[in-house]
Rosetta silent file (secondary structure, phi, psi, omega in degrees, C-alpha in Angstrom):
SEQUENCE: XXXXXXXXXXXXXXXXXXXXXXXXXXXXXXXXXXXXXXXXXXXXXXXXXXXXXXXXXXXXXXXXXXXXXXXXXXXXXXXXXXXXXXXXXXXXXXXXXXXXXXXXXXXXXXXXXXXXXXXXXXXXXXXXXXXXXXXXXX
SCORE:     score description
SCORE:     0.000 S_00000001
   1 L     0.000  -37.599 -144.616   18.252  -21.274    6.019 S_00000001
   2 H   -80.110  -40.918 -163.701   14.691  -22.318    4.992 S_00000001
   3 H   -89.015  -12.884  176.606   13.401  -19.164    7.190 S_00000001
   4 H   -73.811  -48.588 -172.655   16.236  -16.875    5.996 S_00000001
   5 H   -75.531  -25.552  168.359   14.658  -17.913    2.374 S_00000001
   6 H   -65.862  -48.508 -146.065   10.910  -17.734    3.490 S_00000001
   7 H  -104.776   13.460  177.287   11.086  -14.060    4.863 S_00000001
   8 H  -103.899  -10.000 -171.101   13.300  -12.911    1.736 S_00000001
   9 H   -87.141  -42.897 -179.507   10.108  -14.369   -0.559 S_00000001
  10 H   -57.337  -57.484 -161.910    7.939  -12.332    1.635 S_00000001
  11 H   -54.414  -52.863  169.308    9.432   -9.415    1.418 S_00000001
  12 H   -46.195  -55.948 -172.443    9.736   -9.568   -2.428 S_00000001
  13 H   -79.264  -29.777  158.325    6.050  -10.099   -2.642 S_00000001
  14 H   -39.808  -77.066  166.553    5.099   -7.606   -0.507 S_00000001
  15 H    -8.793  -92.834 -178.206    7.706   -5.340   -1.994 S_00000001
  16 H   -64.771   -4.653  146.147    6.037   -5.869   -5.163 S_00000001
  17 H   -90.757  -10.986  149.914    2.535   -5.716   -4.265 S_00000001
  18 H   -53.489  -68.787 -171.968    2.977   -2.700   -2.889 S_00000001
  19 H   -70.981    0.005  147.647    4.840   -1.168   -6.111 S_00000001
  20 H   -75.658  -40.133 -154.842    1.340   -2.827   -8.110 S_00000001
  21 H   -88.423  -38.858 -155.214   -1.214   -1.027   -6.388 S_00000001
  22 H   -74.961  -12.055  139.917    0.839    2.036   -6.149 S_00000001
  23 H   -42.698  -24.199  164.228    1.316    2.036   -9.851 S_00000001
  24 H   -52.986  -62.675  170.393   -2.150    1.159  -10.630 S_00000001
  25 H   -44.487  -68.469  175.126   -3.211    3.709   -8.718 S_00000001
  26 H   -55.157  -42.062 -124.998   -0.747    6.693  -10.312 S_00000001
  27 H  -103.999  -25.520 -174.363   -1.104    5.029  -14.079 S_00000001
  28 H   -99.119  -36.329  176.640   -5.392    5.888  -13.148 S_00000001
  29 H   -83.627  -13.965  174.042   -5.037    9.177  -11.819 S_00000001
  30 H   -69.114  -53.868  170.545   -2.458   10.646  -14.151 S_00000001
  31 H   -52.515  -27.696  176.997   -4.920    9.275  -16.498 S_00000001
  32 L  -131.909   66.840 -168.991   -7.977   10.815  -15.629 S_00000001
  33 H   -64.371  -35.303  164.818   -5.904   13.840  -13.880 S_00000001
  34 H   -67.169  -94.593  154.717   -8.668   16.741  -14.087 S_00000001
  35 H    24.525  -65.885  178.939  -11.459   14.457  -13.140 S_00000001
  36 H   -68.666  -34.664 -176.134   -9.327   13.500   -9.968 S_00000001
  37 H   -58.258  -73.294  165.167   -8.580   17.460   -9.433 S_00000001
  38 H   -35.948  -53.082  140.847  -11.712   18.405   -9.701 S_00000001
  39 H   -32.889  -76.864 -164.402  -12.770   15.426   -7.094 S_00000001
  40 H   -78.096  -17.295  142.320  -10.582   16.533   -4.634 S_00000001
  41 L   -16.978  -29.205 -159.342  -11.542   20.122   -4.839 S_00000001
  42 L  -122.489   31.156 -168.894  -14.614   19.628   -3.468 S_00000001
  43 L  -116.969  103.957 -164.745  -12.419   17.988   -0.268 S_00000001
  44 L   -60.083  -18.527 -175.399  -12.920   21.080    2.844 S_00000001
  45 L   -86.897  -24.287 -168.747   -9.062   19.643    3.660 S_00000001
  46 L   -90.864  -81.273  171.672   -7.512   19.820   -0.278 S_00000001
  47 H    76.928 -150.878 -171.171  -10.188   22.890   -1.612 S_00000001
  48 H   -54.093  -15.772  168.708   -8.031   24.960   -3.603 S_00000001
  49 H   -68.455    7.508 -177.361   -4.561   22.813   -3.194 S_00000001
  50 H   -64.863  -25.491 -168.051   -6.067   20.059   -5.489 S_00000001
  51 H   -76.889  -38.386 -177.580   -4.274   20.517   -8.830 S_00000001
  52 H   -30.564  -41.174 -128.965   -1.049   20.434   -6.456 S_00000001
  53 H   -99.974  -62.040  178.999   -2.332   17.629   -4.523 S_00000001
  54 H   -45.420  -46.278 -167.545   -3.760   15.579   -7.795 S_00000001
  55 H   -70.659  -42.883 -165.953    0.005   15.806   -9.588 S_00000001
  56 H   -67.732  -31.164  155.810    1.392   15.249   -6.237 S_00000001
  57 H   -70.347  -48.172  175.449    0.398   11.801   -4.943 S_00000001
  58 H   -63.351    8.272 -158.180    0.595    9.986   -8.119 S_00000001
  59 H  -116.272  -17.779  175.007    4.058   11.297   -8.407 S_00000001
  60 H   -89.688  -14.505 -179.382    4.939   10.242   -4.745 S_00000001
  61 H   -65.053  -50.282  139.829    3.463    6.929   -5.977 S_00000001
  62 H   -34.533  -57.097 -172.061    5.716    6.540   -8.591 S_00000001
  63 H   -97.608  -56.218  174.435    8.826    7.289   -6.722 S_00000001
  64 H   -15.064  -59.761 -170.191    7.892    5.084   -3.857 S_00000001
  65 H   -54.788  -51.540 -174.545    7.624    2.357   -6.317 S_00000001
  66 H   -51.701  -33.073 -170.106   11.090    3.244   -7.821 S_00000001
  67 H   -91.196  -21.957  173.246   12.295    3.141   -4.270 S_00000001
  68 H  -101.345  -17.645  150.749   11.101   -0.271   -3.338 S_00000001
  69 H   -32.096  -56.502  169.059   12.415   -1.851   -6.782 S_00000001
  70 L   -66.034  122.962 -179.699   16.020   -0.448   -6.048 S_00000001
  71 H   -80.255   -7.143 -155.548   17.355   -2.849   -3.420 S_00000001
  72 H  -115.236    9.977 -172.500   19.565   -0.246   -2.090 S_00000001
  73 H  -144.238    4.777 -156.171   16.354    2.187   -1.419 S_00000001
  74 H   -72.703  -60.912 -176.957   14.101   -0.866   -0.523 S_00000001
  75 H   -60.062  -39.316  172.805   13.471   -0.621    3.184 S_00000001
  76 H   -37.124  -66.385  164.170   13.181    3.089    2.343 S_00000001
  77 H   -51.808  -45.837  148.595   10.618    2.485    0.263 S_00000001
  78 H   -10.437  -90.135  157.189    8.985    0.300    2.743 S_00000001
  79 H   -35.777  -64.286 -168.467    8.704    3.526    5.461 S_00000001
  80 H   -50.197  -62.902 -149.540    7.483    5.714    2.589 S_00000001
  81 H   -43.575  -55.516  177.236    4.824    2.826    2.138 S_00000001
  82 H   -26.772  -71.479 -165.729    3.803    3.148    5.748 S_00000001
  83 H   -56.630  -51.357 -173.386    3.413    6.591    5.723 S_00000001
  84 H   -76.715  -35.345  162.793    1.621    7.501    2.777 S_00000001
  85 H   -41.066  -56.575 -176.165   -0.783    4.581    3.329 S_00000001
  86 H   -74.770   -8.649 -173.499   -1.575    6.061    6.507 S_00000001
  87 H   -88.352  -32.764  146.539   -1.780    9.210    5.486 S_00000001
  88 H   -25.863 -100.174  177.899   -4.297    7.668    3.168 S_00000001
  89 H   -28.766  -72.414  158.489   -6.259    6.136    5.638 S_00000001
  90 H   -29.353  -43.355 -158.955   -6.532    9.095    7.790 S_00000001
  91 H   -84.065  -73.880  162.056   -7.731   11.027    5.192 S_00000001
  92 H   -27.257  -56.024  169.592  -10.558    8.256    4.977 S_00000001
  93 H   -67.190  -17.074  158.831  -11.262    8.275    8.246 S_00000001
  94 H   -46.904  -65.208 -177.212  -11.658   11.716    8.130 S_00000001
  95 H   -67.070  -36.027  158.128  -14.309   11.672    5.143 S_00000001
  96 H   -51.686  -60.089 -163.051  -16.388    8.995    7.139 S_00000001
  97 H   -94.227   20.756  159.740  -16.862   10.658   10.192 S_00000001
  98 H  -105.964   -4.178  159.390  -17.174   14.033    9.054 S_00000001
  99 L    93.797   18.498 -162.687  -20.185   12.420    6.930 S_00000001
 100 L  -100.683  147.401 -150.148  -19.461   14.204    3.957 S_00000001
 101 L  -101.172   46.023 -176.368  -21.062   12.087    0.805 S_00000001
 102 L   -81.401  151.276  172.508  -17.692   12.800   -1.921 S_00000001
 103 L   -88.729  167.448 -151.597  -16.773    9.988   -4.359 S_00000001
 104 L  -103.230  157.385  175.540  -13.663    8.130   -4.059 S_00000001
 105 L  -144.849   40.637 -161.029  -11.298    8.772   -7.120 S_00000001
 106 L   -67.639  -31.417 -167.319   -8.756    6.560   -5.423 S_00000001
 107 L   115.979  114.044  168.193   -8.052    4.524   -9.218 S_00000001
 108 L    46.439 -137.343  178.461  -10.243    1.808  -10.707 S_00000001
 109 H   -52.478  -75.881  169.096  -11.579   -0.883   -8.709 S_00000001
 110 H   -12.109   -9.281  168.461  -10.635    0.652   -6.084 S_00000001
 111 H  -151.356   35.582  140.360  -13.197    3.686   -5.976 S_00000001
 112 L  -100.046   -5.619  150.145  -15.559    1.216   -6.284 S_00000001
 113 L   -73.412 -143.139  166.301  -15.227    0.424   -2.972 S_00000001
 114 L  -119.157  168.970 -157.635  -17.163    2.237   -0.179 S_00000001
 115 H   -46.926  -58.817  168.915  -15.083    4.482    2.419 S_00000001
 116 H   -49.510  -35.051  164.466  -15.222    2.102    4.923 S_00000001
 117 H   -57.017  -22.891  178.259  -13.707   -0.896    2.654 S_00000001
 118 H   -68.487  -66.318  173.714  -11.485    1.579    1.593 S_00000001
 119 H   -51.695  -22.050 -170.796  -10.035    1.768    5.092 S_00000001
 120 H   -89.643  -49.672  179.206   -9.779   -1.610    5.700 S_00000001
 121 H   -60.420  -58.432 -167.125   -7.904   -2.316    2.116 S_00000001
 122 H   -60.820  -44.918 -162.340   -5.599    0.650    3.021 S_00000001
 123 H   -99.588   -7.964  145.479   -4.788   -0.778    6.728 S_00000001
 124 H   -71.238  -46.312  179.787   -4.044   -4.404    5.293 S_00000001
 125 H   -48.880  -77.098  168.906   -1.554   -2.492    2.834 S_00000001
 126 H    -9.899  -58.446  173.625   -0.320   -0.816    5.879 S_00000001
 127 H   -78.901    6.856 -169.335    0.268   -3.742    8.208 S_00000001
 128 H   -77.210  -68.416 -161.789    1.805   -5.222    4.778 S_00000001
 129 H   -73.107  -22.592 -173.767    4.258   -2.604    4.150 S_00000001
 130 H  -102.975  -31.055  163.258    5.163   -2.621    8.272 S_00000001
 131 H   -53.203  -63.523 -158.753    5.532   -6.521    8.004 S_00000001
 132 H   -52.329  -20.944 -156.595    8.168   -6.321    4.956 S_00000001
 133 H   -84.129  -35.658 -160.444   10.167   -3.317    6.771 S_00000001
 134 H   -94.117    5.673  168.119   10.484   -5.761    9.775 S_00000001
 135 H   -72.334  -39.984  171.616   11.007   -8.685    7.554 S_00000001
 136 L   -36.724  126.575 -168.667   13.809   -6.965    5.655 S_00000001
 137 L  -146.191   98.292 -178.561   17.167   -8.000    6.111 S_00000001
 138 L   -60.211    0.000    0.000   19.334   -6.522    2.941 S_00000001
């Protein structure tokens, strides 16, 4: 029972530290939404798809969160978490090793780190969000 009650606590906090950063995250780039455009513009993989790209990740950010709130969309949410993290991450590792010197417009503290820290904080979310989906039990 104790361990039934431990991994439903986890999950919850995961759950919900997940739906902080990725709110954090949207609530700074919707806010400074040109700014962020304009950043990824100047990305040889985004280029000209940036205003798409800027509305479109805080807006997958959003509904992620909405999907791990809703217990019935939870695990769901979970997967998205995965994914988009990693797709994240990639995306880092990409701008380290192709050596190109862009600033991070990731949202707030957060693009104050440097790429590499950046990668590491993204791949703790990651193993976060892949603990909770195998923690889940609805």
């Amino acid at each position: 029972m104790v361990q039934t009650k431990t991994r439903v606590i986890l999950t919850d906090v995961i759950t919900y530290a997940l739906v902080i950063l990725f709110m954090y995250t949207a609530a700074d780039k919707l806010m400074s939404l040109k700014t962020f455009a304009s950043t990824l513009a100047k990305s040889p993989l985004i280029g000209n798809f940036s205003t798409i790209v800027a509305w479109s990740i805080p807006i997958a950010e959003i509904s992620i969160s909405l999907l791990l709130v809703l217990a019935l969309t939870r695990k769901m949410g979970l997967y998205a978490s995965v994914i988009l993290l990693s797709g994240f991450t990639l995306y880092l590792a990409y701008m380290v090793v192709s050596g190109l010197k862009l600033p991070c417009h990731c949202g707030g503290v957060i693009s104050s780190m440097t790429w590499q820290q950046h990668i590491w904080f993204n791949m703790a979310f990651v193993i976060l969000a892949y603990a909770g989906i195998r923690m889940y039990k609805p």
